[in-house]
C-alpha positions in Angstrom: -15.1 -13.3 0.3 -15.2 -14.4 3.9 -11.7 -14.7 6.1 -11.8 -18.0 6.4 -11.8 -17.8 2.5 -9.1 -15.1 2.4 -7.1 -17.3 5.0 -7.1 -20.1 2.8 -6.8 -18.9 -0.5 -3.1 -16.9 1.1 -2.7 -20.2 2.4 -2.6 -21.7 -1.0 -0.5 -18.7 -2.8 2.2 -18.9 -0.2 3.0 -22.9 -0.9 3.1 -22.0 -4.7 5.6 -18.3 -4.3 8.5 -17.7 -5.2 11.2 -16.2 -2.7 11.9 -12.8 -4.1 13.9 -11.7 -1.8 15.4 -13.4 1.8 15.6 -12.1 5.4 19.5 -11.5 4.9 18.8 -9.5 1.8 16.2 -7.3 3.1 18.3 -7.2 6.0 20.9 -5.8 3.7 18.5 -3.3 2.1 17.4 -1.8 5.3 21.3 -0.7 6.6 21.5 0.8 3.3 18.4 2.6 3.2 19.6 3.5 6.5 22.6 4.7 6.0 21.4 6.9 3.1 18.6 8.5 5.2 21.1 9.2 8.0 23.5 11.0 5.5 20.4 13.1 4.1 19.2 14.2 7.9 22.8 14.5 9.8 23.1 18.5 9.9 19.0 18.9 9.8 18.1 22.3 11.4 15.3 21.0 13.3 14.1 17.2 14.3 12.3 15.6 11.3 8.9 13.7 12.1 9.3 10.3 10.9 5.9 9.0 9.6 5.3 5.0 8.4 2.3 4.7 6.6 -0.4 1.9 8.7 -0.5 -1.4 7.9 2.5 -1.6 5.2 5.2 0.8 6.5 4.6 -0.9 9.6 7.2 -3.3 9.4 10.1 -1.4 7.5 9.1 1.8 9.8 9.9 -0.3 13.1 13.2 -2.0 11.8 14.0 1.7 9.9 13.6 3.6 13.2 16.0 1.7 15.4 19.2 3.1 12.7 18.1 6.2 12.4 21.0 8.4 14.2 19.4 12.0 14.2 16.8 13.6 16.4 13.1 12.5 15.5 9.5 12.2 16.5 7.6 9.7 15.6 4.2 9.4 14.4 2.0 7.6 12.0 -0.9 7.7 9.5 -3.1 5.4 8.3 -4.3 5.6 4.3 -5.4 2.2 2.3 -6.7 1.6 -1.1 -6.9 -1.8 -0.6 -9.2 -3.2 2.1 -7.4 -6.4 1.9 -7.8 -6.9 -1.5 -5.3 -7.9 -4.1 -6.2 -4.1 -6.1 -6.8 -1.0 -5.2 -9.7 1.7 -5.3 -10.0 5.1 -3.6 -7.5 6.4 -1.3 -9.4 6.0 2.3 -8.4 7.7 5.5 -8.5 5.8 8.7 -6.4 7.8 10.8 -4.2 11.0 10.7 -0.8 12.6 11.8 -1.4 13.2 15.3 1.0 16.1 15.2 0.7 19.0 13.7 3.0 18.9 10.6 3.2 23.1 10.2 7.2 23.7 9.7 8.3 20.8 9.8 10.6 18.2 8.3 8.2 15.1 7.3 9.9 11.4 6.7 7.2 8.9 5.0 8.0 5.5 4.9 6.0 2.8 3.3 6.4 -0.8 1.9 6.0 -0.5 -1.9 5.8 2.1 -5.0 3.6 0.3 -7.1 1.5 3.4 -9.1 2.4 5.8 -6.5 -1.4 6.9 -5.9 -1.4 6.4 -2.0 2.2 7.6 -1.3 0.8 10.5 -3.7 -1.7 11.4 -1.9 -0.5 10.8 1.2 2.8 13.4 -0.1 0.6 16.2 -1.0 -1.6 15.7 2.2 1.7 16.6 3.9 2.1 19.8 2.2 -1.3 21.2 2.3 -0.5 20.5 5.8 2.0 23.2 5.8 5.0 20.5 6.5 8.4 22.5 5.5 10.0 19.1 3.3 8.2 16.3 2.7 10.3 12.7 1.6 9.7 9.2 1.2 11.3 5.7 1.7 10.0 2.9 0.4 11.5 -0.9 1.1 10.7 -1.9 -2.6 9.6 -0.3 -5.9 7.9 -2.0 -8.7 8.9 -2.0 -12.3 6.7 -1.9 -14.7 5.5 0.0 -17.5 1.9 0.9 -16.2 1.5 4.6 -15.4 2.7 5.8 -12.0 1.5 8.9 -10.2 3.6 11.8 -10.4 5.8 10.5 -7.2 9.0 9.9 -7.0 10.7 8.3 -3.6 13.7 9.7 -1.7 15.1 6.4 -0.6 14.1 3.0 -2.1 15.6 -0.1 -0.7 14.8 -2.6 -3.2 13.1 -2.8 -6.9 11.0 -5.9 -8.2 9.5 -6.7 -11.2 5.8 -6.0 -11.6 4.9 -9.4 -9.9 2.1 -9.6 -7.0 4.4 -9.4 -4.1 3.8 -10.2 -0.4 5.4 -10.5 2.7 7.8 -7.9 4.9 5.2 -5.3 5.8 3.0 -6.5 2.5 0.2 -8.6 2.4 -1.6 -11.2 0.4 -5.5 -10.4 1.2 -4.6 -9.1 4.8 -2.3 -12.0 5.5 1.4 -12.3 5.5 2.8 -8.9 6.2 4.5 -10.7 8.8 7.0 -12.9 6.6 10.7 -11.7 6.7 11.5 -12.4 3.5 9.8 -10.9 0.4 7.5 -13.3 -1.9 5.8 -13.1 -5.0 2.5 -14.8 -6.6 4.0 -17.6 -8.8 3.4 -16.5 -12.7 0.9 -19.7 -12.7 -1.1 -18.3 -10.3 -1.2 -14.9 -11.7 -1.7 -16.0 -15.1 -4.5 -18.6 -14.1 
């Protein structure tokens, strides 16, 4: 498929989704998250590297950040398995930690637990890296009944049922990361 095809056919999915969640209640979601992280990392013994994972964390990682109240260094990685497509395949690498992560106390924050095989991946990266503690936050986690890797995340903001969902740091074939509220496919379109 060409952009201009992938353009449209988000185009067309958007007028069709339903609002999963709105601004105010991701809003919401975020302060708790938040709040929850700060509690964990008030009496840390050293800074902790704070880490969002490229393109999806992008979002949650920048509004996340700002409320975070104890010492931290950020950085960021880069890991898809989707190429802007609407399911994944292998885990690819487009860009490493820049720090070293040897000692020290990692923070990963992405958009969504779906299967858990990036977030996986990217976890256990993180410890062959020599990284002291390794957790997660996540602005949503999907329910369903399909397998998940053996992940589980420190801090989830949200949960959703296991509907296509877009928008808030996700996309919908490379488009829409940028909404502030949280959509899904409607079940017409995912059924037909």
């Amino acid at each position: 498929m060409t952009e201009d095809t992938h353009l449209a056919e988000a185009q067309q999915v958007l007028e069709k989704a339903d609002l999963i969640y709105s601004a105010s209640q991701i809003e919401q979601a975020i302060t708790l998250l938040a709040e929850n992280i700060n509690r964990q990392f008030a009496s840390a013994s050293q800074p902790v590297t704070v880490i969002p994972i490229m393109n999806g964390g992008l979002i949650l990682g920048g509004q996340l950040i700002t409320r975070l109240k104890f010492p931290l260094l950020v950085d960021y990685l880069h890991a898809t398995r989707y190429q802007n497509e609407i399911t994944g395949a292998q885990l690819q690498w487009r860009a490493k930690p820049q720090q070293a992560l040897e000692g020290k106390i990692i923070l990963i924050i992405d958009d969504i637990l779906d299967e858990g095989h990036t977030l996986n991946e990217v976890l256990n990266y993180c410890t062959q890296q020599g990284a002291k503690q390794v957790y997660s936050a996540v602005l949503i986690e999907k329910d369903h009944p399909r397998p998940k890797a053996a992940v589980k995340t420190d801090f989830t903001g949200m949960h959703v049922t296991d509907r296509y969902v877009f928008g808030f740091g996700m996309d919908y074939r490379g488009y829409h990361r940028n909404l502030d509220g949280i959509y899904a496919v409607s079940n017409n379109e995912e059924q037909g």
